[in-house]
Structure formats: structure tokens, C-alpha cells
C-alpha positions as CSV (number, residue, x, y, z in Angstrom):
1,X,10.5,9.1,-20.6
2,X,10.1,12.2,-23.2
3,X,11.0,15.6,-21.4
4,X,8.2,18.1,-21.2
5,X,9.3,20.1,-18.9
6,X,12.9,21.1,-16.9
7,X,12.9,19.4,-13.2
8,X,15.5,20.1,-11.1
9,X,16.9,18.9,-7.5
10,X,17.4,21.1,-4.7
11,X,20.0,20.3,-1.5
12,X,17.4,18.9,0.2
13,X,16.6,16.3,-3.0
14,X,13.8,18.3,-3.7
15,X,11.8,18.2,-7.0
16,X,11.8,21.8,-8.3
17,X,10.2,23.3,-11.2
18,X,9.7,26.6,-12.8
19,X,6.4,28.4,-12.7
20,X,7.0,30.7,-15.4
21,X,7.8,27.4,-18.1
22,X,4.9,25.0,-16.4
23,X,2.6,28.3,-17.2
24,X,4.2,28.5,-20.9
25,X,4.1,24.4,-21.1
26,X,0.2,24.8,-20.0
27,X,-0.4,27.0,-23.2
28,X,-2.8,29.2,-20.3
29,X,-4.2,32.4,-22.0
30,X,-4.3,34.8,-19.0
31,X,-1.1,36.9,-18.2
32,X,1.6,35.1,-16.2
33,X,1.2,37.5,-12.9
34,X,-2.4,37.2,-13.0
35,X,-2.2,33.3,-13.2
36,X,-0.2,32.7,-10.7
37,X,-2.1,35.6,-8.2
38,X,-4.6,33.2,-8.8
39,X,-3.2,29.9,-8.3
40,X,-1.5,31.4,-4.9
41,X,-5.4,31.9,-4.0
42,X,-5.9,28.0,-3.7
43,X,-3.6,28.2,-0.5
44,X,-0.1,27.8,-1.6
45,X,2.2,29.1,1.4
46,X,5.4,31.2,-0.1
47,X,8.6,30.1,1.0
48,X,6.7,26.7,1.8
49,X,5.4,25.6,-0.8
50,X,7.3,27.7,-3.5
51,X,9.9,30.6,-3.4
52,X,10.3,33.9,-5.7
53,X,13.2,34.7,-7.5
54,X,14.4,37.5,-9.8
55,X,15.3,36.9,-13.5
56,X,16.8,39.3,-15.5
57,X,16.0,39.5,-19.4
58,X,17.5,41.5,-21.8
59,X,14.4,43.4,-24.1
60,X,14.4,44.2,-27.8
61,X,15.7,47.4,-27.2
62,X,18.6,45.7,-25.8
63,X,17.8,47.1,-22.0
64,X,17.6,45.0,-19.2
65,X,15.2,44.4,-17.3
66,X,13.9,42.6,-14.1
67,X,11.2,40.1,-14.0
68,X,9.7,37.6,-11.1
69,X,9.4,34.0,-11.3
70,X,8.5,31.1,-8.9
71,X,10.2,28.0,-8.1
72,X,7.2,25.5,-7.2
73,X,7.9,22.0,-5.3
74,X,6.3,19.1,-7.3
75,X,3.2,19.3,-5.3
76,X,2.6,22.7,-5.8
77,X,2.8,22.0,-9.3
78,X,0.9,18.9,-9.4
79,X,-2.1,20.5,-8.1
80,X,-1.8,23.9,-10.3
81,X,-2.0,21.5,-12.8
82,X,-5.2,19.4,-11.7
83,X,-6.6,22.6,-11.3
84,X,-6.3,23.6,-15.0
85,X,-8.8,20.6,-16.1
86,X,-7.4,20.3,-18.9
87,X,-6.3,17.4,-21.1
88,X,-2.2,18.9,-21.1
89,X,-2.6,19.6,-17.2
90,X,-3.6,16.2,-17.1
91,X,-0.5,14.9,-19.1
92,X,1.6,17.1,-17.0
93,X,0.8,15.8,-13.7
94,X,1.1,12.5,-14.4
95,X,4.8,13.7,-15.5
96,X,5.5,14.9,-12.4
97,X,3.7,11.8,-10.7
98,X,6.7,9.7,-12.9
99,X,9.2,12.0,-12.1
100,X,8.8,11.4,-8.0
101,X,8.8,7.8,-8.6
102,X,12.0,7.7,-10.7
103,X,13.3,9.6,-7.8
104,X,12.3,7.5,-5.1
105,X,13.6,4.6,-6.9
106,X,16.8,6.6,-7.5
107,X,17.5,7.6,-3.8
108,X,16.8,3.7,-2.7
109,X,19.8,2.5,-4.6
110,X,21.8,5.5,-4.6
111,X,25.5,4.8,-3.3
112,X,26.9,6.7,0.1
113,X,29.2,9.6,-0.9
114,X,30.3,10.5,2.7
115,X,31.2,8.2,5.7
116,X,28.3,9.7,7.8
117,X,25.8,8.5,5.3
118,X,27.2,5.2,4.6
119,X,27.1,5.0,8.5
120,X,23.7,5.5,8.9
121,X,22.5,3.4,5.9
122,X,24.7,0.4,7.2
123,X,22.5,1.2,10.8
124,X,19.5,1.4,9.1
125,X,20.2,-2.0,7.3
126,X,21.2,-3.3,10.6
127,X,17.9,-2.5,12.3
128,X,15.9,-3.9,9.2
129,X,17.8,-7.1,9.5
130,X,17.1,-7.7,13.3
131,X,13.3,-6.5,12.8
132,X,13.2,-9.5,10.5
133,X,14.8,-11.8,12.2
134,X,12.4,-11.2,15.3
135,X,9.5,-12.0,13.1
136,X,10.8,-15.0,11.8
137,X,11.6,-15.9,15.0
138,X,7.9,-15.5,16.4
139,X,6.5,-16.8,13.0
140,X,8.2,-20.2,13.0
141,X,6.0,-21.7,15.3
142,X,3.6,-20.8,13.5
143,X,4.8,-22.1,10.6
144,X,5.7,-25.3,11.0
145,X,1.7,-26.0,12.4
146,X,0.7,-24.8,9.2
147,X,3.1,-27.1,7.3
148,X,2.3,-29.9,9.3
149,X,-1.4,-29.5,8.5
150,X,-0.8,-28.6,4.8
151,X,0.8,-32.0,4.9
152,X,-1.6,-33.8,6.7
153,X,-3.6,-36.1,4.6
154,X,-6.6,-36.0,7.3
155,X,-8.9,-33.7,8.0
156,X,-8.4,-31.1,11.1
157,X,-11.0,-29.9,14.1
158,X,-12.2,-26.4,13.9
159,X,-10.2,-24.9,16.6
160,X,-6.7,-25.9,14.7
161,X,-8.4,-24.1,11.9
162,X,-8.9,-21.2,14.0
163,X,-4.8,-21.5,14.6
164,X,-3.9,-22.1,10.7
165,X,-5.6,-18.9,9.8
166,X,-4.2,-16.8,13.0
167,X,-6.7,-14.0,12.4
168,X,-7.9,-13.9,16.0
169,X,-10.5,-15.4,15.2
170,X,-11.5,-18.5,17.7
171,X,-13.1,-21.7,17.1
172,X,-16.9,-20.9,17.8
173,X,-16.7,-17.6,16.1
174,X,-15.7,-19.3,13.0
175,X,-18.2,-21.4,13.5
176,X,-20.5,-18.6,13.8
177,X,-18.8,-17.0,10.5
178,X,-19.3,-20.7,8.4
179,X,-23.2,-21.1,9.4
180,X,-24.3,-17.3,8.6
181,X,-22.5,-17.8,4.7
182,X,-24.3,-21.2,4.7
183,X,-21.8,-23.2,4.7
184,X,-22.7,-25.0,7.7
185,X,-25.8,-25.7,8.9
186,X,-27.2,-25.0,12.6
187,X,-25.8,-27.6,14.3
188,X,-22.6,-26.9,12.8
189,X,-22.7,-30.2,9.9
190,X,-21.5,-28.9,6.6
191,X,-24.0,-28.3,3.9
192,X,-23.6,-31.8,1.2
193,X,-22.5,-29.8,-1.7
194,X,-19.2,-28.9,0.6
195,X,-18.3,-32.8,1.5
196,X,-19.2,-33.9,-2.2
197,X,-15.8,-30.5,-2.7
198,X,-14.2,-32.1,-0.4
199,X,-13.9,-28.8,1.8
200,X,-15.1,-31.3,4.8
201,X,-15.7,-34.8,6.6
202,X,-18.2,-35.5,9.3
203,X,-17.1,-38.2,11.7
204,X,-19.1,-39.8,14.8
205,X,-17.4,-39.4,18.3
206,X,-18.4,-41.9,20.8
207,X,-18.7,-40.5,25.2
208,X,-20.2,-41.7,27.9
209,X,-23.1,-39.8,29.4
210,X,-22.9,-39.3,33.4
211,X,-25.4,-41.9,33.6
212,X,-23.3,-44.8,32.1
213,X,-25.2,-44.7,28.5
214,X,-23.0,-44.5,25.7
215,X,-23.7,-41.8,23.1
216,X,-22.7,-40.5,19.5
217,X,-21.6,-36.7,18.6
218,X,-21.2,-35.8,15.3
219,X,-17.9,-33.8,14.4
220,X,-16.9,-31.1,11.5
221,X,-13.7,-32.0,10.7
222,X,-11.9,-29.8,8.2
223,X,-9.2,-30.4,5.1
224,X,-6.9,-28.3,3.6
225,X,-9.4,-27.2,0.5
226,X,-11.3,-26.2,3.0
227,X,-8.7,-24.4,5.1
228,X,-8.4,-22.3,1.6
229,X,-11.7,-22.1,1.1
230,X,-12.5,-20.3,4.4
231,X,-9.5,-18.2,4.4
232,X,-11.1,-16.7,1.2
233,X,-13.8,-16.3,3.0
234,X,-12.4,-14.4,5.9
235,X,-10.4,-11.9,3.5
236,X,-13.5,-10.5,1.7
């Protein structure tokens, strides 16, 4: 990535940069002072989001003399820039956008330089491991349904459905969801065009009414296209 402008890194792996040379860098007609007066008016806190410091310069007369500049943090100067609508402030920002994520980068595989920070980066890696090891733990069960369905070469009733997809979503409710995007009708039969895709089967269940009489129930079962189909569905 091309330099346009200095960055530097405080103690507190801050991204600095100087107002003075982002003002130059900008190519802005109005006087320095008067700039920055301005940009200050946007709501930029001193000392919080930026810090004054003296420079010394030496003048052609071969005097010295004293002069003010301002350190800005990267946000500072990412929105002095946005403010400038301009095509450079523009190219600027997004600089500064690439320079925080080189840093972040940076600081997630920097190595430990003291014993009290490889400490706590061994604890933190600790902590990470055991977090994931809890949800694995409460995920297997999980898991091995789905793979067992996935598997399955026969269809599956709507509440295991309702378990596959574990988005809290329970068996008439997905009904509900399936008939309002027509994809089953009222009486919860899927629409032809969705058996012919093989989404679906229909089967007939046989019971016994409390009078004796024997009596047929038709029932949606589900296969795994259609287990993807729905949890397309259910994510838009």
C-alpha cells in the first residue's frame, strides 16, 4: 500500500496523524489556523480526540520561531476528511480505513514481549478454547439428528423438521409459515409442483375412530430438498 500520508503509533497502539500534513495532503485553500478552528467546530474534544503540540521552525531570516500543530487520532481524521467532500478526502479516508485494518490484523498475531502479556493471551486462549468446547458439547446432539436425517433416505414429519432447523420455530408454526408462501395448501397437503421437486411425499395413516370405524389421515412428510428448501425460506 503506497504512503500518502505519515501514521504513527502511540503507547496505547494508537493511530496518530498530523493535522498540519493531512491539511497540506488535502491541498485546502484556507489558512491552516482557520481550518482547523473550523473543523474543531464539528465537535472534536481536545485532549480526546486530538492534542496540541508546539513545533519550532527555523524562518528565512534564519530566526526561530514557534508554531502549533495537532496530533488527530484516525477518527478525528477520518471524519475531517469526509467532511472535505472531496475526491482526495475521499482517497484519504479510505487510507486511514486500510491503515486500522492492517493494524488490527497486526496486533492479532503480534508475538508477547513481556511475561504479563504472554500470560494473559495464553488465558484468553484458554477461555476461547473452553467456550468452544461448551458449544460443541451442547451442539452434538444436535448434530447427530441432523446427520441422521441428512442420511435418511425417507421422508421426515414436520415436527422433526421443526428440530433440523432449531430456529424456535415449532411444528404448527411452520406449518403456518409453509401455507401463507403457498407451499402448502389449507389442509396442510403440499402444492403438486413441490412433490413432482421432490421437496415432499404425502402418505395415508390409518386410526380408529372412538366409535370402532376405521379412518384415513393424510400426512406431509418432508425430505431433505425440502428441509433446504424451507430453511431458505426461513432465512429471508
Amino acid at each position: 500500500m503506497e504512503e500518502l500520508i505519515k501514521v504513527q503509533i502511540n503507547e496505547n497502539n494508537e493511530q496518530l496523524v498530523s493535522a498540519r500534513e493531512l491539511h497540506e495532503k488535502l491541498k485546502v485553500n484556507t489558512k491552516y489556523n482557520d481550518w482547523f478552528t473550523r473543523m474543531c467546530d464539528y465537535g472534536f474534544i481536545e485532549n480526546q480526540d486530538y492534542i496540541t503540540v508546539s513545533q519550532k521552525k527555523v524562518t528565512a531570516q534564519g530566526n526561530t520561531s514557534n508554531y502549533n500543530d495537532h496530533i488527530l487520532k484516525l477518527d478525528m481524521a477520518k471524519e475531517i476528511c469526509m467532511i472535505q467532500r472531496t475526491e482526495i478526502g475521499k482517497q484519504f479516508r479510505q487510507y486511514f480505513i486500510e491503515c486500522e485494518r492492517r493494524l488490527k490484523e497486526q496486533s492479532q498475531f503480534r508475538l508477547p514481549t513481556t511475561y504479563k502479556e504472554a500470560l494473559l493471551q495464553l488465558v484468553e486462549k484458554v477461555e476461547e478454547n473452553e467456550k468452544l468446547l461448551l458449544e460443541n458439547q451442547d451442539m452434538k446432539p444436535k448434530a447427530e439428528f441432523f446427520d441422521a436425517v441428512t442420511n435418511s433416505k425417507t421422508a421426515i414429519q414436520m415436527a422433526d423438521v421443526a428440530k433440523v432447523l432449531d430456529m424456535g420455530i415449532g411444528r404448527n408454526k411452520l406449518f403456518e409459515i409453509l401455507r401463507e408462501h403457498k407451499i402448502l395448501m389449507q389442509d396442510n397437503r403440499p402444492y403438486q409442483k413441490y412433490i413432482d421437486n421432490s421437496w415432499f411425499r404425502v402418505v395415508e395413516v390409518k386410526y380408529i375412530k372412538p366409535n370402532g370405524d376405521t379412518a384415513i389421515n393424510l400426512k406431509t412428510l418432508v425430505y431433505q430438498k425440502g428441509i433446504n428448501g424451507i430453511r431458505k425460506i426461513l432465512n429471508k
